[in-house]
N, C-alpha and C positions, 0 to 999 in steps of 0.2 A: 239365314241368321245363325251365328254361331251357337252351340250350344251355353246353356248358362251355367258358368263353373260350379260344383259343390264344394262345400269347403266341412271339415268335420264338425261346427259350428252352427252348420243347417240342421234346422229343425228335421227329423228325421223319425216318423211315427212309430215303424214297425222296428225299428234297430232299437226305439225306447222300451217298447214292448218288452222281446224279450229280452234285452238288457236289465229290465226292470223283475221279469220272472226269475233270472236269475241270482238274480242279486238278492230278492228276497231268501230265495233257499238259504243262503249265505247267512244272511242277518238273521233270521230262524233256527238257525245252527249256534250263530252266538248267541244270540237271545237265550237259549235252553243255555249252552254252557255258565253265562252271567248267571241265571237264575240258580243254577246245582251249587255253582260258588256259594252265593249270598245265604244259600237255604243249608248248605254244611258249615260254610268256614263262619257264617255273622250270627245269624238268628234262624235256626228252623222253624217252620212254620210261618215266616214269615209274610208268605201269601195267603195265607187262610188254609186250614184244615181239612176244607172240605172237598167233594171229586169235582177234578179240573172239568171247567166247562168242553175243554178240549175231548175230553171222555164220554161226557154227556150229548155234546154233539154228534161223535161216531158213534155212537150205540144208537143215538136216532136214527141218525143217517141208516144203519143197518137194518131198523126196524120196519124203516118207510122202502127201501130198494126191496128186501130179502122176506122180509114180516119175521126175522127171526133177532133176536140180540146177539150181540157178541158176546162170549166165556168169559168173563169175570177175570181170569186167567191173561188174557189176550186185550182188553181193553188199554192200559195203559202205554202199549207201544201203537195200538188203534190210534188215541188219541193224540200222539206223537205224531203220527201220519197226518192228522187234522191237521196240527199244530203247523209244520210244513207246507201243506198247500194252502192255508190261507196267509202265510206269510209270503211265497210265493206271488197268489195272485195278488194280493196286495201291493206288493213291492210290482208287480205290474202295472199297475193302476198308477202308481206314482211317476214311474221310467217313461209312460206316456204321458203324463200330464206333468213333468219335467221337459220335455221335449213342447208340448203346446206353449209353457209359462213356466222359465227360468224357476221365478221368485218362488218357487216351490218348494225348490232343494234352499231355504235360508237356514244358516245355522246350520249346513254341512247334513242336512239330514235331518239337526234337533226338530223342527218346528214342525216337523211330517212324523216322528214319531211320540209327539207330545199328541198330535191331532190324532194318532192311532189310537194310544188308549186312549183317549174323551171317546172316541166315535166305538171302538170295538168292544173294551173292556166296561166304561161308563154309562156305557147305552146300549150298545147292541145286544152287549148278554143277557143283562139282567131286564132285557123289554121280550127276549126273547126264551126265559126262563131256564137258559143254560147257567146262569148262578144268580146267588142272591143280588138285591137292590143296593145301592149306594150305601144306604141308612143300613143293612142289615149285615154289609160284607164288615169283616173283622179292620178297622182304622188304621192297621200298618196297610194295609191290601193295597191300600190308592197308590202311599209312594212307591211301593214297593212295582205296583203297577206300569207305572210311569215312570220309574230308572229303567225298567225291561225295557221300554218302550223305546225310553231315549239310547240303549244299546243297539234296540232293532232300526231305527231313523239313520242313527249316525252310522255302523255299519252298512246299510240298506244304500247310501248315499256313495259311500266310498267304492261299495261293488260294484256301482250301477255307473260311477264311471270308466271304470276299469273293462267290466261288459264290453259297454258304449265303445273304446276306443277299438276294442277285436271285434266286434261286428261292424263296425265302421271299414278296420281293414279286410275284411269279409265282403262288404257291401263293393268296394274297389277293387277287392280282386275280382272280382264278377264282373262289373265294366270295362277290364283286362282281356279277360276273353278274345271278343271277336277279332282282337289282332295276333292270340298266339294259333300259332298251328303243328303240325305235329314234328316229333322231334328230327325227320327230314327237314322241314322246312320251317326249321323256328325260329322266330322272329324276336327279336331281342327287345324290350320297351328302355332299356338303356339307365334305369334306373343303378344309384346309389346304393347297395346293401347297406342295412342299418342292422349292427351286430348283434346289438342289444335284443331287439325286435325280431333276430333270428335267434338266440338263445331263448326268449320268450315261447317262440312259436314252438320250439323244438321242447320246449317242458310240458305243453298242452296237446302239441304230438304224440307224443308218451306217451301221457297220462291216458290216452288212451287206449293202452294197453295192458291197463288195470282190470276194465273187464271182459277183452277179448285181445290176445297174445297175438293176433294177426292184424290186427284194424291198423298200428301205423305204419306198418311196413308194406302193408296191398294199398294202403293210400297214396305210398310214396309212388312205390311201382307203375302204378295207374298214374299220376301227376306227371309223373318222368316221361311216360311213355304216350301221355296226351302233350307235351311239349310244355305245361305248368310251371316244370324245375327243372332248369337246365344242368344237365348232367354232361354236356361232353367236355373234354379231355379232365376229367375226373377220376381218381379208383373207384368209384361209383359209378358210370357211366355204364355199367352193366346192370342195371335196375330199370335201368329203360327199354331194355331189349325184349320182345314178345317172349323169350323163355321166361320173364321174370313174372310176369304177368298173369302167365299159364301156371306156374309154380306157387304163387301167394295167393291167387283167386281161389281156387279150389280150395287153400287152406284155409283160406277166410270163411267161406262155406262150412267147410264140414266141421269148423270149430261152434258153429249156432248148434249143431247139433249135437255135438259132444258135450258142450256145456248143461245142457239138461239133465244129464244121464244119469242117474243115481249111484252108478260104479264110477263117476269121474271124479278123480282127487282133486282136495283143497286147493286155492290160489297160491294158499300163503305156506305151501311148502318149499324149500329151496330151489330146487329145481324151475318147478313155477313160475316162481320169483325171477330166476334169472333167464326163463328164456324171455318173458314179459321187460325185463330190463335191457336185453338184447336188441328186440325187436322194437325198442325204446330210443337206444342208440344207436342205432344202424337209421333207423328214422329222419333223427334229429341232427345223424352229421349229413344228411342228402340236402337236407335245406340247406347246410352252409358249405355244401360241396365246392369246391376250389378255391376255399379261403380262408386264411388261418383262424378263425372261428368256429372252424367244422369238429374239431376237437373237446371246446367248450359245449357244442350243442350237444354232440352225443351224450357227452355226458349229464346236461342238462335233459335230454330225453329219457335218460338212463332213469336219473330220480323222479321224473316226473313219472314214468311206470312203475319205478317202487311203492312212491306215495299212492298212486290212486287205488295199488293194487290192496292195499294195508287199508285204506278208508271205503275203498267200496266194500270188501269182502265184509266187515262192520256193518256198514248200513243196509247192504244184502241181505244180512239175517235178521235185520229191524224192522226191514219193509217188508220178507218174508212171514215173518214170525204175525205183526201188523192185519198180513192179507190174507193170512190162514193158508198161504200157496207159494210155491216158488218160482211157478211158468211166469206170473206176468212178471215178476220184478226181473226176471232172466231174460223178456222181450222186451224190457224195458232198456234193459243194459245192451243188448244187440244195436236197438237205436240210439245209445246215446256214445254207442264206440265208435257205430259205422259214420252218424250224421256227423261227431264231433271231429273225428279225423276227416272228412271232406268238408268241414268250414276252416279248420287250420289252412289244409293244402290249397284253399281259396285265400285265405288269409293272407300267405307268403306269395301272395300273386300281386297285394299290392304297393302299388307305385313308393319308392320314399318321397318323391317331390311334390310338390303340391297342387291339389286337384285341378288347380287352375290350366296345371301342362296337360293334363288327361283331356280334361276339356278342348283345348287347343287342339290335341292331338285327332281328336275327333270329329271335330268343325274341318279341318285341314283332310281326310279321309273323306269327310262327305264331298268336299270344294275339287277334289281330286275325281272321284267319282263322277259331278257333276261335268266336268271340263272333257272326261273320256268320253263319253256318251254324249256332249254337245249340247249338254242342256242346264243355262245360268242359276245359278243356286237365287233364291230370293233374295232380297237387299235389306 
């Protein structure tokens, strides 16, 4: 029996998942920026005077892991970190129960994040003595509540299909696999380039090079060199050759270890900057190697490593400063250079045509299989 086509339309648990983690961070992101607006440019104080329950949570939270509080000093970027991971897992929670039932995301997001504040801000705090009661919280507090909320829904909605669509192409390039092999014997799946979708990939490439200067460049090399992006009759087709391999691996390495080091200089010095914007474009023109797009990518990989490089170094010293330490948010960034450049270079593996050929392609593989060996596939 043939396989049953996917289509990006199938309910898909684990792609909503983190689709959905991600996209919280996002909406979490605007959510604080909405609220700094409202609270400078409208009316200060407009949430209430008192300390964020986001505060009051991580200083529990500290109390109950460590028995010690956090500095007084340190609490407000603490609770910033709160503020984050339950936006986060929230926005989780949704991406999957988007995925089981549509009607969820109605209103583009509004109706999941009107139901955030009733559920988080309405009840969950004040039952759980991180702020005061309904009747006790100051009367701007509610709407003011609940615009944040409809910020964090509706953005929440727009990231999560955006997610959704690169993990999907993630999820396809993995199904790609078992027919590429290595760059002797590479097997072409005959695909359509779609330019757009490679200047895309090639900005998320980069960006990975925002907190590790090697991560899209040893991705490419290894992709090239597994037979992933084809590189021959390209100026790049030296990226695939085992010197390149032998050259960017080791750098990828010893740069985990250099980055900790207390004598190593800032991202955001020039230098930095450019060799990060380098190893950004050199990247991002491999994806669109032998085709007049390849120009557009680099330079889209280019900015995609300026930008991450300029907003990580930011949140580095947020989540540092937050965790009282600089190692975890620096292993944190190890994983989030190395995992992110190898879900790209999976990404650009898949198909432009529709799942339905993949499917074929693969029922057709088995039917083949079956007929060499002499043994009838079932009916």
């Amino acid at each position: 029996m043939p396989h049953p086509a996917l289509t990006d339309d199938a309910p898909a648990p684990l792609v909503g998942l983190v689709s959905g983690l991600a996209a919280g961070l996002v909406a979490a992101y605007a959510m604080t920026k909405f609220q700094t607006f409202v609270g400078e440019a409208i009316k200060p104080g407009l949430g209430g005077t008192g300390t964020p329950s986001t505060e009051t949570a991580a200083n529990r939270a500290s109390k109950l892991l460590t028995g010690k509080a956090i500095p007084k000093s340190r609490r407000p970027a603490a609770g910033e970190a709160v503020h984050y991971v339950i936006g986060s897992l929230v926005g989780g929670l949704y991406g999957l129960a988007a995925e089981r039932q549509p009607k969820v995301t109605a209103g583009h997001g509004a109706v999941f994040g009107v139901t955030a504040a009733t559920v988080l801000d309405e009840t969950v705090v004040p039952a759980t003595g991180l702020g005061p009661g309904p009747t006790k919280a100051p009367l701007t507090s509610h709407p003011y509540s609940y615009a944040s909320h409809l910020v964090f829904g509706v953005v929440t909605e727009g990231a999560r299909k955006l997610f959704r669509q690169f993990f999907i192409r993630v999820r396809d390039g993995i199904a790609t696999l078992p027919f590429r092999k290595s760059p002797a014997r590479h097997v072409s799946l005959d695909q359509t380039p779609d330019d757009w979708r490679t200047i895309g990939l090639a900005f998320l490439l980069g960006a990975t090079a925002g907190p590790r200067t090697s991560a899209p460049i040893t991705a490419v090399t290894w992709a090239a060199r597994l037979g992933w992006i084809d590189l021959k009759g390209s100026k790049l087709a030296f990226l695939a050759s085992p010197w390149a391999v032998a050259v960017t691996t080791p750098m990828a390495l010893s740069e985990l270890v250099i980055d900790k080091l207390p004598a190593t200089p800032s991202r955001t010095q020039p230098g930095a900057i450019a060799a990060r914007a380098a190893s950004g474009a050199l990247a991002g023109a491999a994806l669109g190697a032998g085709r007049p797009v390849a120009g557009l990518a680099a330079v889209a990989g280019a900015v995609g490593a300026g930008a991450a490089t300029l907003i990580g170094h930011a949140l580095r010293l947020k989540l540092a400063k937050a965790a009282g330490k600089d190692w975890p948010v620096a292993v944190t960034e190890d994983a989030l250079a190395g995992g992110g450049a190898l879900l790209v270079a999976l990404a650009s593996l898949s198909p432009a045509r529709p799942r339905e050929d993949l499917a074929w392609m693969r029922s057709t593989t088995n039917a083949s299989r079956h007929i060499a060996t002499g043994v009838h596939a079932p009916l």
